[in-house]
N, C-alpha and C positions, 0 to 999 in steps of 0.2 A: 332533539328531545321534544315530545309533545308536550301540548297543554297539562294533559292529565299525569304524566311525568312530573312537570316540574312543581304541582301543586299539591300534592301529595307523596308523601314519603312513602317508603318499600315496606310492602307488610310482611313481618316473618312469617314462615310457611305457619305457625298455630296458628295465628291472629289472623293468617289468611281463611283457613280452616274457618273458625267460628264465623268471621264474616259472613262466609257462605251457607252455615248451618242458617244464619236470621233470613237468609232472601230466603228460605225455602218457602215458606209457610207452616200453618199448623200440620204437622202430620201424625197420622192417628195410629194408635196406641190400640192393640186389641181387647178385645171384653170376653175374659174367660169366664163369667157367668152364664155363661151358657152349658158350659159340662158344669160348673161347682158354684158356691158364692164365693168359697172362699176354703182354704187350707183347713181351716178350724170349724165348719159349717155341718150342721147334723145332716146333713144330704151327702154330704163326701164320707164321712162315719157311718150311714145306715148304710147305701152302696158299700162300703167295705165288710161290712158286717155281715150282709145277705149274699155278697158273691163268695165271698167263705163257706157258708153255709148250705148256698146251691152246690157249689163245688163238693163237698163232700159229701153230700146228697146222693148226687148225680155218678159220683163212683160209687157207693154202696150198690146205687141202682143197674149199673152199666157193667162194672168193671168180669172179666170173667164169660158176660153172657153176650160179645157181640155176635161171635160166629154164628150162635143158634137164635139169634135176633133176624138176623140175614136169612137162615133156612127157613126160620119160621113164616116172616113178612118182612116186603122192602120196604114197607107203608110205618112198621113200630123203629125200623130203622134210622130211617127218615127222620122220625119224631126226635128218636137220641139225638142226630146231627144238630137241628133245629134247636134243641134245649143249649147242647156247645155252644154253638154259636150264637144263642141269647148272653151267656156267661159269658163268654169271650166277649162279649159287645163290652157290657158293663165293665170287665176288669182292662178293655182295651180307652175306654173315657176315665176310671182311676190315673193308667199309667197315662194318657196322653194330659190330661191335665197338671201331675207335677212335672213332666217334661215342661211343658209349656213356658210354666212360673218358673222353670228352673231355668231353660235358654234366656228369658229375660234377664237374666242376672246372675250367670255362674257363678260370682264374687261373693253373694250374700249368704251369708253361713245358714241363717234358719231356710231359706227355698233350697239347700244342698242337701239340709237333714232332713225338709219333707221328703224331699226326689230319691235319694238316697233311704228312708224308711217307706215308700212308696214301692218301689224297685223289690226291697226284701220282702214285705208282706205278700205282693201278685207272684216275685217268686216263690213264695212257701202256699200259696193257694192255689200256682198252675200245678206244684207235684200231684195235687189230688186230680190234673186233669190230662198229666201225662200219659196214662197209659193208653187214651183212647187211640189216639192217631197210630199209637206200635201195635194194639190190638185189630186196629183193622187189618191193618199191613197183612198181620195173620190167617185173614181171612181166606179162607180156598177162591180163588180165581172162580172156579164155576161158578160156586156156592152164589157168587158177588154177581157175575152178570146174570143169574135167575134175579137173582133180587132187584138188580137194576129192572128190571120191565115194569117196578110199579114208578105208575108216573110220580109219586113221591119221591121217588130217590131219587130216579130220571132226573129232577131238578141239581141234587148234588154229585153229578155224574163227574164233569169238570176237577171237581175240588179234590174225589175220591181218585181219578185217572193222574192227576197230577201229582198226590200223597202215595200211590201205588209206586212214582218213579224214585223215590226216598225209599223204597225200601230194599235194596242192596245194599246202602251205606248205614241201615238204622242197624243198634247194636242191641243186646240184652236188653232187659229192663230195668235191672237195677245197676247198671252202669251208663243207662241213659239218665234215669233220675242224679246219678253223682252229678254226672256232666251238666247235667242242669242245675242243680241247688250250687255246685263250684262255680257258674258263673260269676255268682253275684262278689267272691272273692278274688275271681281270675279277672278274664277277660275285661269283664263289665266295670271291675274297682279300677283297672290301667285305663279304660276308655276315660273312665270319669276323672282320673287325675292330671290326665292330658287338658281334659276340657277346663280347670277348676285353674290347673296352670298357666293354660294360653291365657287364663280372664284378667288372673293379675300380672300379667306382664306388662309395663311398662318401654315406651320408646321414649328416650328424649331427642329433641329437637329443638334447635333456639332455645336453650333450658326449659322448657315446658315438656312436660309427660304428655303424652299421648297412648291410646288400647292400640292394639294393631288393626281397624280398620280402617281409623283417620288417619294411620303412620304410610298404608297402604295406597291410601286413597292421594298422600299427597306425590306416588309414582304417576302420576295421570294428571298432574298437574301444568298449564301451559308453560311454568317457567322451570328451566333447564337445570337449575343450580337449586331447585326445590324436590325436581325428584329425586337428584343427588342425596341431597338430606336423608327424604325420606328412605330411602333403598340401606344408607347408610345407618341409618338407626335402627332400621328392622333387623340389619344383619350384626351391628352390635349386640343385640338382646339375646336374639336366636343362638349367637355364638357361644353367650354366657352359660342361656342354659340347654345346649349340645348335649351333656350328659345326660340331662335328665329325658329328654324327647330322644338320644339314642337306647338309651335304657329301656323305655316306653315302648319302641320298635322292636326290642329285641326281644321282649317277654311277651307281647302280641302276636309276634311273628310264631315264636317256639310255641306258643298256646294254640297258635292255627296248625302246626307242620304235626303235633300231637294228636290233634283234632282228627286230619286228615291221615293219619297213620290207623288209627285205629278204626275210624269206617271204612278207610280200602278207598279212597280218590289219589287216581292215578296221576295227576298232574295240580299243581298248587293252585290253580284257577277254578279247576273240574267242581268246589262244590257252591263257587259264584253263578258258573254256567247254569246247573241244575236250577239253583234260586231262579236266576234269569229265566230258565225254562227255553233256552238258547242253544245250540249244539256248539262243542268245541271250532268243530271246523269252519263254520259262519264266522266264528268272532277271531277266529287265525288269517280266514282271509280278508275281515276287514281291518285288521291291524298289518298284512302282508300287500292291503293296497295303498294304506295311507304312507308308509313306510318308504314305497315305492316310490309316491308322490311327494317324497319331501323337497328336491328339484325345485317340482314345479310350482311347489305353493308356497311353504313357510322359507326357503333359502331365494326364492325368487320375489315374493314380494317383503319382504326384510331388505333385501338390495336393493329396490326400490325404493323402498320409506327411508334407508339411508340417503338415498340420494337425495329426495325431497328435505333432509334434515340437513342439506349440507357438505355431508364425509360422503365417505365410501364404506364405515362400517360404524355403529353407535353401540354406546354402553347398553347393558341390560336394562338398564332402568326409564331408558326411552323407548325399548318395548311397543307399549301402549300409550306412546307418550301422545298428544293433540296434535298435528299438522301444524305447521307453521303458521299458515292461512286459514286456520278454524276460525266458529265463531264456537269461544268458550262459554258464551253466555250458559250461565244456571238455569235447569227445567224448574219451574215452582210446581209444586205437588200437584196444584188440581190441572195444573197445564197438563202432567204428566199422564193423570186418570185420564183426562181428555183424550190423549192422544192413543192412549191402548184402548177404551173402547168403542171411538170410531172406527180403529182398523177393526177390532173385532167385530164389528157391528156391520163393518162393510160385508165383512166374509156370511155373518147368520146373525139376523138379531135376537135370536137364541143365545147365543155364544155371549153375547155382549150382558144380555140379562142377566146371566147367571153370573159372570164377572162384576160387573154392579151391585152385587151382593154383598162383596168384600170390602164396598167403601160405604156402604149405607148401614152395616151392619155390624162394622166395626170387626170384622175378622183379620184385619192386617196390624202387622204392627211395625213400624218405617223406620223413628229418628236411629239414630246412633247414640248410644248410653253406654257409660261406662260398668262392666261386667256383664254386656250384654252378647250373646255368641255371634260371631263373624260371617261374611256371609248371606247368605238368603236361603230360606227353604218354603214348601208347602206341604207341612201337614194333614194326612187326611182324616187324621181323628178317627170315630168310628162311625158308619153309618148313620145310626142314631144320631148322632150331630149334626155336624158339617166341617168342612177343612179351617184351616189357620194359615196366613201367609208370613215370614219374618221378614225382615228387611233389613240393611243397613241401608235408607237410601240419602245421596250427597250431592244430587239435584244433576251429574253427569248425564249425556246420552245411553250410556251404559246400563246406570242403574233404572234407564226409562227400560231398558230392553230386557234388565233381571225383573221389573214389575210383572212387562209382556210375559216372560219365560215362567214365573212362578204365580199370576195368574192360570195361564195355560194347565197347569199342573189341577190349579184350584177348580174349573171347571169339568176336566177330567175326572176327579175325587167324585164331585158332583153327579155329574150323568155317570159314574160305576156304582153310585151307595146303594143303587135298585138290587144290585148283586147280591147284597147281602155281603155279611163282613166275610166270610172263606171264601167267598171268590170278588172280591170288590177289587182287590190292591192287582194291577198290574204287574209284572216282571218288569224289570228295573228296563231292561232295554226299548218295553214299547209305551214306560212312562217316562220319556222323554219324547215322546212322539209329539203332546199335544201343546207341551212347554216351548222348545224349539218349531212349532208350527206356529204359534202364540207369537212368537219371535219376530217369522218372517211374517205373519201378517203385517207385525209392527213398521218391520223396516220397511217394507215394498209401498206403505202409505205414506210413508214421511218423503222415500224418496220419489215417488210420483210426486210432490210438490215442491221438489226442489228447482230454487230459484236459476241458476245458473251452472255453470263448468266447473267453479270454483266449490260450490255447495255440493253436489253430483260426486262429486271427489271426496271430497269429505266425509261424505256418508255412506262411498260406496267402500274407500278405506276402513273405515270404523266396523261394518258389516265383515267386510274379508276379517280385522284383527280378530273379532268377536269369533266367526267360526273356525281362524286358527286355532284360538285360544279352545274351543270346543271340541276340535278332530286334532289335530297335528300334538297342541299339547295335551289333551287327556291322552291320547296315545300313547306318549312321551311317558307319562304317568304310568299308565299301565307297565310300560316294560322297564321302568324303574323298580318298581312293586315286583314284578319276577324276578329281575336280578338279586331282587334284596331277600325276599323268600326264599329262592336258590342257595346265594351264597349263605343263609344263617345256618339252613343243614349242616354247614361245615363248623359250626362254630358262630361267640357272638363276634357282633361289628362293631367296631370302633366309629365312632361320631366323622373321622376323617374318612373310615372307608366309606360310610355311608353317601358322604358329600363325595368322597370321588365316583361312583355309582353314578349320584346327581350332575355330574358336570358331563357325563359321558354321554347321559342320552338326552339334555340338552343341547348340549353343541350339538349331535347329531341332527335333532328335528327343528331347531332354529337356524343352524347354518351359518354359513362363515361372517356375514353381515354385522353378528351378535358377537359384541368382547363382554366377556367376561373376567373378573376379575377371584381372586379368594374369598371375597365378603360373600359370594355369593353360594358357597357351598352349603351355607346353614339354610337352605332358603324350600329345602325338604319338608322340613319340621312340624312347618305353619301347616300342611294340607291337612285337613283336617280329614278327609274320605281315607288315606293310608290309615286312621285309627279307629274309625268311627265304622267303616265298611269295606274291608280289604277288594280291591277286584273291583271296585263300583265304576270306577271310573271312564272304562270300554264304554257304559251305557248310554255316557253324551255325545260321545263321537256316532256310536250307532242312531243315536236320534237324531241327530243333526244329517248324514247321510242318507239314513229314512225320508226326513222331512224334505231334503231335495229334489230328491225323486217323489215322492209326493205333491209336492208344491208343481211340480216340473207337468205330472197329473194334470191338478188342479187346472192349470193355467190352460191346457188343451182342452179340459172334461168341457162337455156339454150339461146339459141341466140336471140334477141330480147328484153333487159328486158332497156337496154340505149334508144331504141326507148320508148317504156310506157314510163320511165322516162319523159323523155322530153316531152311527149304529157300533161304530170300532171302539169310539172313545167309552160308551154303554156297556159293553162287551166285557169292559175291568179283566179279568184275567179269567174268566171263565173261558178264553181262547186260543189256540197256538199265535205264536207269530205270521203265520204260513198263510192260516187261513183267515188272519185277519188282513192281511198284504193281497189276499188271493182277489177281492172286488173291484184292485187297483191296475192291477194288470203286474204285481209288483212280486219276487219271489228273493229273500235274501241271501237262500244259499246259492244262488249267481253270482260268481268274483264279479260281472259284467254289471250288478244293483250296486255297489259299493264304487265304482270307476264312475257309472254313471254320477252318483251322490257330488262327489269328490270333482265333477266336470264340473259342475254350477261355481264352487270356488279359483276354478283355474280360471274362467272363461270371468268372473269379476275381475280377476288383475290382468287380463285382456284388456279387457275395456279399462282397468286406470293407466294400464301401458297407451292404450291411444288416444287417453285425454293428455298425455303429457304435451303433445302441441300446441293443444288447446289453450 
């Protein structure tokens, strides 16, 4: 027994918990005064008041007369799009600020009834602005590319080229308008009760409650019989309430298979693709390479962290457990700033500037609080603003690396808001490009300074789990999500079949190394992306395979390769994937871009297979 053993007693995993919350430091709290002062503020009330009023404005003025707006001049055209997209700004700073107040605290009844009264007034103020985007669609083909030559429109070429592909699937008008004012009773009421229920759920452990990101957080914890707990109290909860999150699944799903019947998408992914702005076939063959590669990645270095754990094969809840020989020490907050904008600073100190932003400016918001949503995101707000980053962070290497990833995102937001809001936001698949690039800057600095064999390991471990956890399990995800789509055609799911779904393509993509037990079939529930974004989840795996082959670029490029970057990251979705790949020497629909990607993780646990003598 050591010193530090015998002089102090065993903290229960809470009381271990909190300990860890005090080393962190102060960590900062975001300032949403910048879109509003406040829920109750005559600036949040006049903005609602005038974007009503543009909006119906704006159809009196438009509705009826785009076609012959087009013949007439692309220049008076122009001008409509430009007015949208000023309203859209505004009613997109309304909705993103009671998001905001609302992620901070799903628990609290009055930020549920602003979000929630927020949500129905922009839905009753976009009906007046529905008809635009089905009225262009209309527009004669010719009529539209004479009108493109005035350089006014020329600018919203992009936005209009991209809205043109939505219109095979766009229906009637006034069963677009249902489909849309039904939201806010359909779809959008199940999203929210997912979210309002994950907040108060309750874990206990060592008789103390805990939210589920501290219950989460203690699966990552160095001692053995802690992540035990925690695994076991998340799947307590989860199991209780099965009904309600397989109910949640089942009326989502049928509200999607609905959706997708009536605009004519031939396969249950086909209208994520579109969003993505992605082809079918790219994202079949990068799910038909990872799949392939389960072997050699997630079933081959799983056998390895078993052995370094001791067995030949470990519980689920050792996963992502610490190495043996870690050093567990806690990151303190501004160590962690520190450490994401040196890397990034190494790479541009552009990049690192604009990241700077979100700790000087107060746009992040860190601790863990209870009814606070799980997780991490970056917001990008509207234009007009600037983004927002969330956090739950617990002073882990991990959450140093979800800082990297969802700065990456914030910088992004950043260099695209020149776009203008119709073409600022990215397709889901090449906004994870700057998140996971954000990543490896991080990791490739930390491990350039690592100290020895022992450290090297370490962190070349933690890197491989991180992009398992990124390709192999968002994959795993995705064809979870088909099977579950598929089978609801038939009928709904029972909460058991759902979990045996979950066990089938787990076992699969973790491999034989992983026991599982029955606690672990509720363990679907928690994702929040199955409810929140059907389909989303390809996007990581694809960003993370991007970024390798990128990064893989990067590391041969000669002078110049920080400028392309940053022209790509600028670009916001005013761009295909193709031709934004195309300066890289990089093309995705090659199975041979996706093997490549998928090399850079094989060839890590290479190298921790021949530190093992070491």
């Amino acid at each position: 027994m050591s010193p530090t053993e015998a002089t102090f007693p065993a903290l229960s995993a809470t009381a271990e918990a909190k300990s860890d919350e005090a080393k962190l430091g102060i960590l900062p709290e975001w300032n949403l005064g910048d879109l509003y002062p406040a829920p109750d503020s005559p600036e949040y009330a006049a903005d609602l008041k005038q974007v009503e009023a543009d909006a119906a404005q704006f159809s009196g003025d438009f509705q009826g007369r785009l076609e012959s707006l087009a013949k007439e001049d692309g220049a008076e055209l122009a001008s409509a799009i430009a007015s949208f997209e000023a309203i859209q700004d505004t009613m997109g700073r309304l909705g993103a600020y009671a998001m905001l107040r609302y992620t901070g605290n799903n628990a609290d009844p009055e930020r549920a009834k602003f979000f929630g009264d927020a949500q129905e007034a922009l839905t009753r103020i976009s009906m007046s602005l529905l008809f635009f985007s089905l009225e262009l669609n209309r527009v004669d083909d010719g009529v539209l590319d004479a009108a493109l030559k005035s350089d006014a429109l020329a600018h919203y070429a992009p936005w209009l080229m991209d809205l043109r592909k939505e219109r095979p699937y766009q229906l009637d008008d006034k069963i677009e308008e249902l489909f849309h004012e039904k939201s806010m009773t359909g779809g959008n009421a199940w999203v929210r009760l997912f979210d309002e229920t994950m907040a108060a759920l309750r874990f206990e452990v060592d008789g103390e409650e805990l939210t589920l990101e501290p219950a989460l957080n203690l699966m990552v914890s160095p001692d053995g019989a802690t992540r035990k707990k925690g695994a076991k109290a998340v799947a307590a909860t989860l199991k209780e309430n099965a009904r309600t999150f397989a109910l949640i699944t089942n009326t989502l799903a049928k509200d999607k298979e609905i959706s997708d019947r009536w605009r004519g998408f031939e396969d249950i992914a086909d209208a994520r693709h579109l969003s993505n702005r992605v082809e079918r076939d790219v994202v079949d063959a990068l799910v038909d390479a990872v799949t392939e590669a389960h072997p050699r990645l997630s079933h081959r270095y799983y056998a390895l962290k078993a052995k370094w754990m001791g067995a030949e094969t470990m519980p689920y809840w050792d996963r992502n457990a610490p190495l043996p020989d870690s050093d567990n020490a806690l990151i303190e907050w501004p160590k962690a700033q520190e450490i994401v904008l040196d890397a990034y600073g190494g790479f541009a100190p552009e990049m690192a500037d604009i990241a700077k932003r979100f700790f000087d400016d107060s746009w992040i918001d860190a601790p863990v609080r209870e009814g606070k949503q799980t997780g991490a995101f970056a917001h990008p707000t509207v234009p007009s603003a600037h983004p927002y980053v969330l956090l739950n962070y617990q002073g882990k290497t991990r959450d140093v690396m979800t800082l990297a990833h969802e700065l990456g995102h914030g910088v992004h937001q950043v260099l695209a808001a020149d776009q203008g809001l119709l073409m600022a936001q990215t397709p889901l698949t090449l906004a994870e490009t700057a998140s996971v690039f954000g990543e490896m800057l991080t990791f490739r600095s930390l491990l350039a300074e690592a100290k020895d064999t022992t450290q090297r390991r370490e962190m070349l471990a933690s890197k491989v789990e991180d992009m398992l956890n990124t390709v192999v399990r968002q994959i795993a995800f995705y064809s979870f999500e088909r099977k579950v789509h598929t089978e609801r055609k038939n009928g709904e799911l029972t909460a058991e079949k759902l979990g045996e779904i979950w066990m089938s393509v787990q076992g699969d993509s973790l491999g034989p190394a992983i026991t599982f037990d029955k606690d672990y079939e509720s363990f679907w529930s928690y994702i929040p992306h199955f409810v929140h974004s059907p389909f989303y989840v390809y996007a990581y795996a694809f960003g993370d395979c991007l970024v390798n082959s990128l990064y893989a670029v990067y590391e041969d490029a000669e002078a110049g390769f920080a400028e392309k970057y940053f022209d790509m990251l600028k670009a916001g979705g005013s761009k295909h994937h193709s031709e934004l790949l195309k300066p890289f020497g990089l093309n995705a629909a090659d199975p041979q871009f996706w093997r490549k990607g998928l090399g850079m993780i094989e060839r890590m646990i290479d190298e921790l297979e021949a530190l093992e003598g070491q």
